[in-house]
C-alpha positions, 0 to 999 in steps of 0.5 A: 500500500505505501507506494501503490499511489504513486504507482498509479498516478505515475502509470496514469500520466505516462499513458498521456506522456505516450500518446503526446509523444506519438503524435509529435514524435512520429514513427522515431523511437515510439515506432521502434519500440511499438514494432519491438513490443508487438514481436514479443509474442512471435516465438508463441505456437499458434494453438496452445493451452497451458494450465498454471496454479493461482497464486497471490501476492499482497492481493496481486495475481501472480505467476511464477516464471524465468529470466535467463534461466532464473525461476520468480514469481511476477505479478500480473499488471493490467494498469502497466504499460509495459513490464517493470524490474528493479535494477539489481533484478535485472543486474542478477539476471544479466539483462541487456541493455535495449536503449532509453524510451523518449519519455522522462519519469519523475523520480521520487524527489520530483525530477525527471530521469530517463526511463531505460529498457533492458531484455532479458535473452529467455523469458518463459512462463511454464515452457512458453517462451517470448521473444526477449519482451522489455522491462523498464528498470526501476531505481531506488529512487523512485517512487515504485521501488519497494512495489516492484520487489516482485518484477511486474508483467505488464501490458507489452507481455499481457497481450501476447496471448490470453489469460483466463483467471479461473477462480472456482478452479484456482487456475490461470489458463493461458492460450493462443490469441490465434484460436477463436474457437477455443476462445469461445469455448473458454468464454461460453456463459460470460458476459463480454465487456469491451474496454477499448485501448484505454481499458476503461469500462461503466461500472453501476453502484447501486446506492448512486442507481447510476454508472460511471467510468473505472479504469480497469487495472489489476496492479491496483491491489485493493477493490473498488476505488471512486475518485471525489465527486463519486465519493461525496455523493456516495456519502450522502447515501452510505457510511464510511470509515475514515483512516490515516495512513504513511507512505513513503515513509514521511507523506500521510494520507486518509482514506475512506472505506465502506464495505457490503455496497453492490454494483453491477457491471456488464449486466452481472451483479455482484454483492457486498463490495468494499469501496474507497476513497483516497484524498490524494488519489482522484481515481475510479479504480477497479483492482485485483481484490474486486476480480478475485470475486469474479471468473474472467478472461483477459483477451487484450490486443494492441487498440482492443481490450476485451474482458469477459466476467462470470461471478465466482460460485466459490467466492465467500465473503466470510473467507475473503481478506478484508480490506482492514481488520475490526482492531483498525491498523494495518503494517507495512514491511520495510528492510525486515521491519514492520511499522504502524502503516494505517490507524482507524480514526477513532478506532480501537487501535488509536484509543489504545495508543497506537500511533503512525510509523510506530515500530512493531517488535511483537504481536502476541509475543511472538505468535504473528510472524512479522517478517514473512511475505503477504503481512496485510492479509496473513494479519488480516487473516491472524486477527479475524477470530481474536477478542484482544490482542497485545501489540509491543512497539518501539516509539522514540527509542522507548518499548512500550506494549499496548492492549488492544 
């Protein structure tokens, strides 16, 4: 979560830079690299079908694959032009150098640096293997660097084939974008929804009785984010929670959460969903913990991106990850520490003393592991049945505990 905000406004302004510099830059180094990226899939057979297990990441769908002979897991990345790693990832793994795209990024001190590209020599993802598909290098001095921990396949990788994200079978199906038949049959009784190149879609909320335009985007972790104005509606009709939270160590937000709000989308109705606001966040986001409710099938190419939705027989409210626990904080992990990330305002965890950025040496003395991946939901999952909890932290140099 701390740096998933600039993620997105970072990957919202690039898609403008792009298509500002399509037009004034001509076929140049933009058409270098669109007839590059649409290579990548040149190496796949014309038919296949490949069953892989489901796995998540922090909320992120996952899947596991090799760099140069190197085994890792990638998240999957809708919202992300293209494939991103950070530095030393793609310095492990001896990637090569393909050049710099004609577009800057701003770094996390607000100055513009070059966006350079590497390659790795093999990519494959379960004996499917792409054609030397490029990623962006990612610095630690910028904003998205503790996001991209995991590289990140984004939408240069994503449309060279289709995806089919079975959650009753806790499958991804990858195929070939060259058999409409089996497209078809893997489709049969989903609704068809047609996004465009922009992967934006109409979504209702039902409290509002109307729809508005979501952007589609799987690398948003969390579930249905609404952007001010849909929020200051939506509070007139329904309660929300309202938290503080860090990110990047220094910079505060607050968020607004309300849970159990239905919405419909492409004709499918789809029940008790959590939906957000973020005061320094003006989007209408639609992310990977709201499609774990759903079975769905990615069919993007370059100007077109379809999407096909059936709701999940197997999902169970009861069993999901909820968004924040009832104690009202959340962790965030950073070089083998965990701090005090989000407070509820009023909550029980503010009332008992907790504060933000608060370092946390032990919960439970002990019987919550601090350390291992995927701390949001394994704490989530950990305090979901707890009456009482005892939460020791270290503040100023000073140790103190806290019942809560």
């Amino acid at each position: 979560m701390n740096n998933i905000i600039f993620y997105k406004v970072v990957k919202v302004l690039s898609f403008v830079f792009i298509i500002i510099a399509s037009s004034s830059c001509g076929l140049g180094a933009i058409g270098k690299y669109a007839t590059y990226t649409s290579s990548i899939g040149d190496s796949l057979p014309d038919t296949f079908r490949v069953e892989v297990p489901m796995a998540f990441s922090e909320g992120w769908f996952t899947i596991d694959g090799k760099m140069n002979g190197q085994e890792m897991p990638f998240i999957i990345d809708t919202g992300a032009f293209m494939c991103l790693a950070q530095t030393n990832t793609l310095a492990e793994i001896g990637a090569t150098l393909w050049g710099t795209f004609p577009i800057k990024s701003l770094n996390a001190y607000g100055e513009k640096t070059e966006t350079t590209l590497y390659y790795p020599h093999n990519f494959e993802l379960y004996g499917l293997s792409f054609k030397k598909p490029l990623f962006t290098a990612i610095s630690p001095n910028e904003y998205i660097y503790d996001f991209a921990s995991k590289p990140i396949l984004g939408d240069n990788l994503i449309k060279a084939l289709y995806w089919k994200f079975s959650m009753d079978e806790r499958k991804i199906i990858l195929f070939g974008k060259e058999d409409k038949a089996l497209l078809n049959k893997e489709v049969k009784g989903y609704a068809k929804i047609e996004m465009g190149a922009s992967k934006k879609t109409e979504l209702t909320i039902r409290p509002l009785g109307k729809s508005r335009e979501f952007l589609f985007d799987l690398g948003f972790n969390s579930e249905i984010r609404v952007d001010r104005e849909t929020f200051t509606e939506l509070s007139k009709q329904i309660m929300f929670k309202k938290y503080r939270y860090t990110f990047n160590d220094s910079i505060t937000d607050t968020l607004f959460l309300s849970d159990y709000v239905n919405v419909e989308w492409g004709g499918v109705e789809v029940k008790d969903c959590r939906i957000a606001h973020a005061a320094k966040v003006d989007h209408n986001l639609i992310g990977s913990r709201f499609m774990q409710r759903l079975n769905f099938v990615l069919a993007f190419e370059s100007l077109k991106k379809r999407l096909y939705i059936q709701p999940s027989a197997t999902f169970k409210l009861s069993e999901s990850t909820a968004y924040f626990s009832d104690f009202g904080f959340d962790l965030k992990q950073k070089e083998e520490e965990a701090h005090v990330a989000l407070l509820e305002v009023g909550g029980l965890a503010e009332a008992a003393g907790l504060q933000l950025q608060d370092k946390v040496l032990s919960i439970d003395n002990g019987a919550f592991d601090l350390h291992a991946e995927d701390c949001h939901d394994r704490l989530s999952v950990y305090l979901r049945d707890k009456q009482s909890i005892n939460i020791r932290i270290e503040r100023g140099g000073q140790i103190m505990e806290f019942n809560i």
